[in-house]
GUFI-543057 format. One record per residue: residue number from 1; residue in one letter; x, z, y of N, C-alpha, C in turn. Coordinates in steps of 0.2 Angstrom, whole numbers, always signed. Example, Ala and Ser with C-alpha at 12.3 -4.5 7.8 and 13.67 -1.06 7.14 Angstrom:
// GUFI-543057
1	a	+66	+39	-28	+62	+39	-22	+66	+39	-16
2	s	+64	+35	-11	+68	+36	-5	+64	+39	+0
// end
This chain:
// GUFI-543057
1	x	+327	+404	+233	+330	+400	+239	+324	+396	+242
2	x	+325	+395	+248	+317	+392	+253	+321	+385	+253
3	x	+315	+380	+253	+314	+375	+253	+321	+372	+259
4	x	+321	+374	+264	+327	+373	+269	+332	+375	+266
5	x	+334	+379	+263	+340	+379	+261	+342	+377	+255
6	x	+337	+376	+251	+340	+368	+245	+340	+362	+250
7	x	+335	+361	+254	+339	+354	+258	+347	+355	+261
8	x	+348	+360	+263	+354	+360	+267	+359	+361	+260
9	x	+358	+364	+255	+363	+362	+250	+362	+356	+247
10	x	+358	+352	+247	+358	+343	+244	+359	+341	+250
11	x	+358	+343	+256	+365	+337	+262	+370	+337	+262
12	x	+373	+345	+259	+380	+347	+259	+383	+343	+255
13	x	+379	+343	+250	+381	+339	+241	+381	+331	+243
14	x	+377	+330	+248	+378	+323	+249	+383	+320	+253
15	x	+385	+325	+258	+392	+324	+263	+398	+323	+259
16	x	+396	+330	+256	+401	+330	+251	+403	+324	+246
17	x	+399	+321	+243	+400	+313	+241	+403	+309	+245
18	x	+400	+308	+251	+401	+303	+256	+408	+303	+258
19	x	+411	+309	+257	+419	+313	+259	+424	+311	+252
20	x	+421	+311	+249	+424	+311	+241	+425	+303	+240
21	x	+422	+299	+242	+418	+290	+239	+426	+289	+243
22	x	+426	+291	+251	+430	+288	+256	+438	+288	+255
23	x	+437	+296	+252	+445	+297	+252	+447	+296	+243
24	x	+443	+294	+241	+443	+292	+233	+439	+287	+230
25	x	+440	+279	+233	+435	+275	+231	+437	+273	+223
26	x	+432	+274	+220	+429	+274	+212	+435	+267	+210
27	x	+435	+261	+214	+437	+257	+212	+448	+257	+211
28	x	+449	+261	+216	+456	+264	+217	+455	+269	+209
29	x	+450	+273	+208	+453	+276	+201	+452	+273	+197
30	x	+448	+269	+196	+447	+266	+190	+453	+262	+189
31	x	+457	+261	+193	+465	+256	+191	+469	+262	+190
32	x	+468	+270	+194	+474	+272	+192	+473	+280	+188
33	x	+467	+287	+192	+468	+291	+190	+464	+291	+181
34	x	+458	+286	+181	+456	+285	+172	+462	+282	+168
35	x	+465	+278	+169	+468	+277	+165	+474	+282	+163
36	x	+476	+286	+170	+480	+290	+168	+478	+295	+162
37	x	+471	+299	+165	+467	+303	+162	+466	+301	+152
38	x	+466	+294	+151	+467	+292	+145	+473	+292	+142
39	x	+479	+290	+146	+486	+290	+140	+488	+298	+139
40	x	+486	+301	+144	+487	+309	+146	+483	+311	+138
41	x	+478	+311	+136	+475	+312	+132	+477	+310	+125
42	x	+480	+304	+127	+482	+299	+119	+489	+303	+117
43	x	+494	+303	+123	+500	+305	+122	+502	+313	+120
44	x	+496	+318	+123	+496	+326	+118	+492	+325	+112
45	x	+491	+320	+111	+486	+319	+105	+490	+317	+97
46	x	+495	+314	+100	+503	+312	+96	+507	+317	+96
47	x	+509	+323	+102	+514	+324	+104	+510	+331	+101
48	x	+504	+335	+100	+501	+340	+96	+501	+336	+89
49	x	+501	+332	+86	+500	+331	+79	+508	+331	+77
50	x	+512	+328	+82	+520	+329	+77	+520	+336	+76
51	x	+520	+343	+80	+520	+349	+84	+517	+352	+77
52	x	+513	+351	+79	+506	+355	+71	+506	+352	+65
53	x	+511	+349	+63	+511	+344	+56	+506	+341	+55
54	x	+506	+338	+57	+502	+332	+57	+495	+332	+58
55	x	+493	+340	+59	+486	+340	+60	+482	+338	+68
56	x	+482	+332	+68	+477	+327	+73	+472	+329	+75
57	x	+467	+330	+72	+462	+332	+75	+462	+338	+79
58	x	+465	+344	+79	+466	+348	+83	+469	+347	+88
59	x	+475	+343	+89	+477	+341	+94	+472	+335	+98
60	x	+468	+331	+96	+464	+329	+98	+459	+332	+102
61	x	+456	+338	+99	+450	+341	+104	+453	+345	+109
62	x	+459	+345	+108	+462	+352	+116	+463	+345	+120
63	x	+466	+340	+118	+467	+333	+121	+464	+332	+128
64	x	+457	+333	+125	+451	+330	+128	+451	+332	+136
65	x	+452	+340	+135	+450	+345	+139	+455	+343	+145
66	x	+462	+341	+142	+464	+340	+148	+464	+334	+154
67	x	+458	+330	+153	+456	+326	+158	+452	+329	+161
68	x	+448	+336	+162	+445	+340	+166	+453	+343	+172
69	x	+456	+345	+166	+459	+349	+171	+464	+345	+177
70	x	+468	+338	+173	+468	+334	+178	+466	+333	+184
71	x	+459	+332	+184	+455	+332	+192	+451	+339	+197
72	x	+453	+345	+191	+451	+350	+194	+455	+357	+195
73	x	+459	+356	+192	+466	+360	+194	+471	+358	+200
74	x	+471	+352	+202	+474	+350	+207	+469	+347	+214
75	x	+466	+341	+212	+462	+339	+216	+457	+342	+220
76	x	+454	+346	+217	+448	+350	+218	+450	+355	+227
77	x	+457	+356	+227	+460	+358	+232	+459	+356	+240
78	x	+457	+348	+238	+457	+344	+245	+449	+346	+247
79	x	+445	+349	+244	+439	+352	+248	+438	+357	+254
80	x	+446	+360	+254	+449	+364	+258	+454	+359	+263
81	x	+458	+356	+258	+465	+354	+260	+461	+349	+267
82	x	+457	+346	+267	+454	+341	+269	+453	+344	+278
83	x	+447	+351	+277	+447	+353	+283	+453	+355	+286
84	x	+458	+357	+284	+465	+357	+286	+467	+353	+291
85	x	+467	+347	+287	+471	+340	+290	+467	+340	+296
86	x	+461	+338	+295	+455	+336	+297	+454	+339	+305
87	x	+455	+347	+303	+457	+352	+309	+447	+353	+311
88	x	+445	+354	+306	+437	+355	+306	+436	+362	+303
89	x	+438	+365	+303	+435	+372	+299	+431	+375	+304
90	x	+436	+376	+309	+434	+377	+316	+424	+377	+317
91	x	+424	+373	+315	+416	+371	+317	+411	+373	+313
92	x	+414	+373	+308	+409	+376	+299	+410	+383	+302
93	x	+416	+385	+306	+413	+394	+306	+411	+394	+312
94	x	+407	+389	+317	+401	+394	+321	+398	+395	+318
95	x	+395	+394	+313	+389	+397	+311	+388	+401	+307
96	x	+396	+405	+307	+396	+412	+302	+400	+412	+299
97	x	+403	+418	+292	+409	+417	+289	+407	+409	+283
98	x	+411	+405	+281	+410	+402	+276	+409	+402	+272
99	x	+401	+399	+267	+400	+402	+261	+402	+399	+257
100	x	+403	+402	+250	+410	+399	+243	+402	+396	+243
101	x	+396	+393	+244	+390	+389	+242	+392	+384	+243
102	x	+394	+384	+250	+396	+379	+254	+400	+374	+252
103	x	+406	+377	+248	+413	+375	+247	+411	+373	+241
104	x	+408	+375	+236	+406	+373	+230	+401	+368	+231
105	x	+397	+367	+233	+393	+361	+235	+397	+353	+234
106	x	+402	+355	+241	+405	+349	+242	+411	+350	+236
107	x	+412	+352	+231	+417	+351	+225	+413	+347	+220
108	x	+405	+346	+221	+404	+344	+216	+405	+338	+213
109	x	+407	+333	+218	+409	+326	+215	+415	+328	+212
110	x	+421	+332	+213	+427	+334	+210	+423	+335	+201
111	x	+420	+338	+198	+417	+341	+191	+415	+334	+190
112	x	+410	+327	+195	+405	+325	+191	+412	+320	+189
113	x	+416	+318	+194	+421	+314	+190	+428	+317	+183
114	x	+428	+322	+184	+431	+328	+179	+428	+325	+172
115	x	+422	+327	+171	+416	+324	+167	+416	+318	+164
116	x	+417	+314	+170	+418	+306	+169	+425	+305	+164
117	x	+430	+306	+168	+438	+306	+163	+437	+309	+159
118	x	+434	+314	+155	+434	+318	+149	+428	+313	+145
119	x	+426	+310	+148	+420	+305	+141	+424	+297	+139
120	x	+427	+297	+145	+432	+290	+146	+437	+292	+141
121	x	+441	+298	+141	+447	+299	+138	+445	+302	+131
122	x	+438	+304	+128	+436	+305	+123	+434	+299	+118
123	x	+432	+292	+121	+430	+290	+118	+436	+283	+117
124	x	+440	+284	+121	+444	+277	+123	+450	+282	+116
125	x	+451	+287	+116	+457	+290	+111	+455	+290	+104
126	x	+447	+292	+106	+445	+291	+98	+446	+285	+94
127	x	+445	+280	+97	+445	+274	+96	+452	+272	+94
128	x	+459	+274	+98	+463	+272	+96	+468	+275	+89
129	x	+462	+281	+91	+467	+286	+83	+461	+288	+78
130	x	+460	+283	+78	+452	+283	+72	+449	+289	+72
131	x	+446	+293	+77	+444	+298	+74	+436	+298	+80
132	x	+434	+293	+78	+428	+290	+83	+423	+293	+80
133	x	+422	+297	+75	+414	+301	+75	+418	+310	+74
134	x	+424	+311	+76	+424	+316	+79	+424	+316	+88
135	x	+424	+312	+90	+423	+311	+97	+416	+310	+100
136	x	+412	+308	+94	+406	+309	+96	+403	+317	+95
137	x	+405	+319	+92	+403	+327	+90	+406	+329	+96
138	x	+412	+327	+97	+414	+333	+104	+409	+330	+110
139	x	+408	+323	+109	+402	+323	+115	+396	+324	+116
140	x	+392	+327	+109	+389	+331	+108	+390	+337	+111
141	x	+396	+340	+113	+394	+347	+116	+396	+347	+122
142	x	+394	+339	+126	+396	+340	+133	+395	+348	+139
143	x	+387	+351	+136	+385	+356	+140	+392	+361	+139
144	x	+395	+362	+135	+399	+368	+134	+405	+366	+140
145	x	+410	+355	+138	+413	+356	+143	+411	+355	+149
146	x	+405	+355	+151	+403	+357	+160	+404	+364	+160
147	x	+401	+368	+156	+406	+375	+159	+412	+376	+160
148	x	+416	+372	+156	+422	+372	+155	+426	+370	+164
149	x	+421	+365	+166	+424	+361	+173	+422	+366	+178
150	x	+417	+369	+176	+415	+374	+182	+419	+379	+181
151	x	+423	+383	+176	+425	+389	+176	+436	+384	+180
152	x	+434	+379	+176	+440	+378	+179	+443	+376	+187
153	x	+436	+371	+190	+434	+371	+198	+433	+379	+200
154	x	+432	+384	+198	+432	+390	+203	+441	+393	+201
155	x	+444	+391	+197	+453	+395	+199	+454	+389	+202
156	x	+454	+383	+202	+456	+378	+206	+455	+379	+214
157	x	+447	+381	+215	+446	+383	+224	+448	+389	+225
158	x	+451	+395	+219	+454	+402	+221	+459	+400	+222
159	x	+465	+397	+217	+473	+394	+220	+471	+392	+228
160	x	+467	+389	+229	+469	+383	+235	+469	+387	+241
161	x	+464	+394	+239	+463	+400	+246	+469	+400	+248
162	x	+475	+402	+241	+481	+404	+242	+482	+398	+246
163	x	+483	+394	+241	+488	+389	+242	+488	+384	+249
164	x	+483	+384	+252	+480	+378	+257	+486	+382	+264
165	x	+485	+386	+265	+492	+390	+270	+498	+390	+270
166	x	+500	+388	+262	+508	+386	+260	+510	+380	+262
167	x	+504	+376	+262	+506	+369	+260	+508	+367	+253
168	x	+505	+370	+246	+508	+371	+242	+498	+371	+237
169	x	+495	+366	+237	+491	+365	+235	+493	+363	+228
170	x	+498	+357	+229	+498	+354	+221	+504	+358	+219
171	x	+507	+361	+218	+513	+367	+218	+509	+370	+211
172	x	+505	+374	+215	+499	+379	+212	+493	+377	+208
173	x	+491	+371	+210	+487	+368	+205	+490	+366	+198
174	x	+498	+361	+198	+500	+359	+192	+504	+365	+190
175	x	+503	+371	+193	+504	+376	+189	+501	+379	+184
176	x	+493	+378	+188	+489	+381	+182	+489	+376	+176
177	x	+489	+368	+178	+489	+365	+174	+493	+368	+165
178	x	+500	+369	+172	+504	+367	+165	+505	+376	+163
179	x	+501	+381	+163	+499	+387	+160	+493	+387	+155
180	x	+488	+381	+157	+482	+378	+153	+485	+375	+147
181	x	+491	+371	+148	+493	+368	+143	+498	+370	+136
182	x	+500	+377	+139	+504	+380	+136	+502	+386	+133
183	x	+497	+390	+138	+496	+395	+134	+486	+394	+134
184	x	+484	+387	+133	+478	+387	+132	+475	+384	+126
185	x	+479	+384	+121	+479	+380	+112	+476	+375	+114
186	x	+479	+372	+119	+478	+364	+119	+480	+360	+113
187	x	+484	+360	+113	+489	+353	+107	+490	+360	+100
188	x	+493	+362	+103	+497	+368	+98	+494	+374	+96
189	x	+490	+380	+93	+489	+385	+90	+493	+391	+96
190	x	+491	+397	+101	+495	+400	+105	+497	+407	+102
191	x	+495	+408	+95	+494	+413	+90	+502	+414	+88
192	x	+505	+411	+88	+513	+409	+86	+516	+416	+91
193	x	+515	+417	+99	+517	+420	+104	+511	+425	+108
194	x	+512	+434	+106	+507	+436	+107	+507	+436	+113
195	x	+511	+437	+119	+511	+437	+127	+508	+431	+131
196	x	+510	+425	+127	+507	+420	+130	+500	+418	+127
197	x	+497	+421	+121	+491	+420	+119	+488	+427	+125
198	x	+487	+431	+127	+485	+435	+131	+486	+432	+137
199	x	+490	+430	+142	+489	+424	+149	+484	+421	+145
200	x	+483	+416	+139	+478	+411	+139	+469	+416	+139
201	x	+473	+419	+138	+463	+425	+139	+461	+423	+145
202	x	+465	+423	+150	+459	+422	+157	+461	+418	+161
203	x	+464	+412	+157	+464	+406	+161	+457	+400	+159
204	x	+454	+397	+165	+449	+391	+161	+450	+387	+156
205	x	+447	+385	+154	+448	+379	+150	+449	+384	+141
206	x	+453	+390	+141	+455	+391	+134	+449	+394	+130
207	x	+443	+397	+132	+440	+401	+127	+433	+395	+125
208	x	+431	+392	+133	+426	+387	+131	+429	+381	+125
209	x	+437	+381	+123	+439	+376	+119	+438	+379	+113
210	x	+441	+387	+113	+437	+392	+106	+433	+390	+104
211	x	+427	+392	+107	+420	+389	+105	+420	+383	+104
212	x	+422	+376	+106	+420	+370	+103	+423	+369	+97
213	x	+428	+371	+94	+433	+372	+90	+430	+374	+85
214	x	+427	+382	+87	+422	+385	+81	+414	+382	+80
215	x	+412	+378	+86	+408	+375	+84	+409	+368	+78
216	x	+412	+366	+79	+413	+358	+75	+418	+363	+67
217	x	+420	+368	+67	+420	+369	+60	+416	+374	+58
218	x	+409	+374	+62	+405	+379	+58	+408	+386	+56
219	x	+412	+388	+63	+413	+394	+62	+410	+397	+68
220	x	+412	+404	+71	+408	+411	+76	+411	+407	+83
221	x	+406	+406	+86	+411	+405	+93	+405	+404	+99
222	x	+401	+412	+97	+394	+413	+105	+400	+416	+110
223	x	+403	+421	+104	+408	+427	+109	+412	+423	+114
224	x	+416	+418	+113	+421	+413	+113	+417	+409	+121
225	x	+411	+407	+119	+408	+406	+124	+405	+410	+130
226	x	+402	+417	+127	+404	+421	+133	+409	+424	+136
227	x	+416	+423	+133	+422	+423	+136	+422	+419	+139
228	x	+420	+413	+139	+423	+408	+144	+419	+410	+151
229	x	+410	+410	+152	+406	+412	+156	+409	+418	+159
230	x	+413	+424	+155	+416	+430	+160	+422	+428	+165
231	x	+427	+420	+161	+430	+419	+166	+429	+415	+171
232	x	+424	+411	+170	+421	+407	+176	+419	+412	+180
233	x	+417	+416	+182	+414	+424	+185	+418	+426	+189
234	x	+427	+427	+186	+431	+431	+188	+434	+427	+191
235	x	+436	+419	+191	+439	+414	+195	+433	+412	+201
236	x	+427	+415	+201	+422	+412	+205	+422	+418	+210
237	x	+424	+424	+209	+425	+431	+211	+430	+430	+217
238	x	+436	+429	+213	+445	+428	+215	+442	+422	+223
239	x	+438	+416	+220	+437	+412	+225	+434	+415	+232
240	x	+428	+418	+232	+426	+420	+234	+429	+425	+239
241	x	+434	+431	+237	+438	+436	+239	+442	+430	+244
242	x	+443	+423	+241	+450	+420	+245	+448	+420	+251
243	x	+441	+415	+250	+440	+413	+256	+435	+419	+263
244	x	+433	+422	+260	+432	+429	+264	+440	+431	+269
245	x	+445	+431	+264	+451	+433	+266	+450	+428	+274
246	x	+452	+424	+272	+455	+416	+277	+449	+417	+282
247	x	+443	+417	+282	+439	+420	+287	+440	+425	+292
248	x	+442	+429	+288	+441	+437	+293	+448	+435	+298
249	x	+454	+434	+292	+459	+430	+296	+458	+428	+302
250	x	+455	+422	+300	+453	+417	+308	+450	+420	+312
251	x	+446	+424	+311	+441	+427	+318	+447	+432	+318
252	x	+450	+435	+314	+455	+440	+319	+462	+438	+324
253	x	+463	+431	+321	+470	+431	+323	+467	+424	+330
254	x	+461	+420	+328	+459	+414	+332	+462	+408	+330
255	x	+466	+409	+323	+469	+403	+323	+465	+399	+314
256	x	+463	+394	+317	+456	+390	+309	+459	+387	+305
257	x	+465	+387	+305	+471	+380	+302	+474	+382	+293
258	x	+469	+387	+294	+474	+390	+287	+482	+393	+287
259	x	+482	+394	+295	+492	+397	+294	+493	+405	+292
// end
């Protein structure tokens, strides 16, 4: 890539903050969505140890991951939802179809605070359910959950293709959620129900958990982790197809609004 077009992706990146800061001042989460993203974390962390007999620590580590999805299953949305309201798409497509660079660019604050509630809600749970140096080990493998954030930010801007048209952004977002939750051996083992262990194959967030899983009991989990990187790929694919769609759309019909 030339030298101009990494500037125009770190202004993008930096807009994109500056959009992110206004309509989500730090200070406003810090009162509400961290502390949520901690009891969320404390309370499947109880609610998988009754479930699993009493085995905690599992519950624990799927625990974690859902402070990612949290802010990236749903939220992630308004990087779209935004130009909607806003009645701005209009103008991002004189200058061509919209590139998913573009769109991903400006999601980045969406992951780095993902990130942040998953180190918050790792550390703040570990502490309250004694298991504070398995919480450092899990944050030992942060590099694994930033995969995890980015395979889960690409189904979240694929939903939103769909969903930004419906009006039906968080509809579809705390759906993936709570498909994440259910059939992604978050709290509970998905092996009990083979149909719904098969949905957890290609959803984010479940094979990258395989892998840290395998890794903290020194068991196999490279494969685990190239499943997860196929479905980052194939939610990054689906995105891609969406927002291609909503373009050709708009230049055929002349209408930018997402209807």
């Amino acid at each position: 890539m030339s030298s101009l077009g990494l500037w125009r992706i770190g202004e993008t990146m930096r807009m994109g903050y500056l959009d992110f800061r206004v309509a989500n001042p730090w200070r406003v989460n810090a009162v509400t969505l961290w502390p949520r993203a901690v009891l969320q974390c404390l309370f499947f962390t109880v609610v998988g140890q009754a479930l699993a007999g009493g085995e905690r620590d599992f519950a624990f580590v799927g625990a974690t991951v859902l402070a990612i999805a949290l802010s990236l299953s749903v939220g992630v949305a308004s990087v779209l939802t935004t130009e909607k309201v806003s009645g701005t798409m209009f103008r991002t497509r004189l200058a061509g179809p919209v590139s998913m660079r573009l769109i991903a660019a400006r999601a980045v604050p969406w992951v780095v605070e993902a990130l942040v509630m998953f180190v918050l809600a790792t550390v703040c749970v570990g502490l309250v359910v004694d298991r504070m140096g398995l919480a450092l080990a899990i944050l030992r493998l942060l590099p694994v959950f930033a995969l995890m954030a980015l395979s889960n930010a690409a189904a979240g801007l694929a939903l939103a293709t769909i969903a930004v048209g419906r009006r039906a952004e968080v509809l579809y977002g705390n759906a993936l959620t709570y498909l994440i939750i259910a059939a992604g051996g978050v709290v509970v083992p998905t092996t009990r129900l083979a149909w719904l262990d098969a949905i957890g194959a290609w959803l984010p967030l479940r094979n990258g958990l395989l892998a840290v899983r395998g890794i903290l009991a020194d068991r196999p989990w490279a494969m685990h982790l190239l499943a997860e990187v196929g479905v980052c790929l194939l939610w990054s694919l689906l995105a891609v197809g969406g927002l291609a769609y909503l373009d050709a759309k708009a230049r055929r019909s002349g209408v930018d609004a997402f209807e």
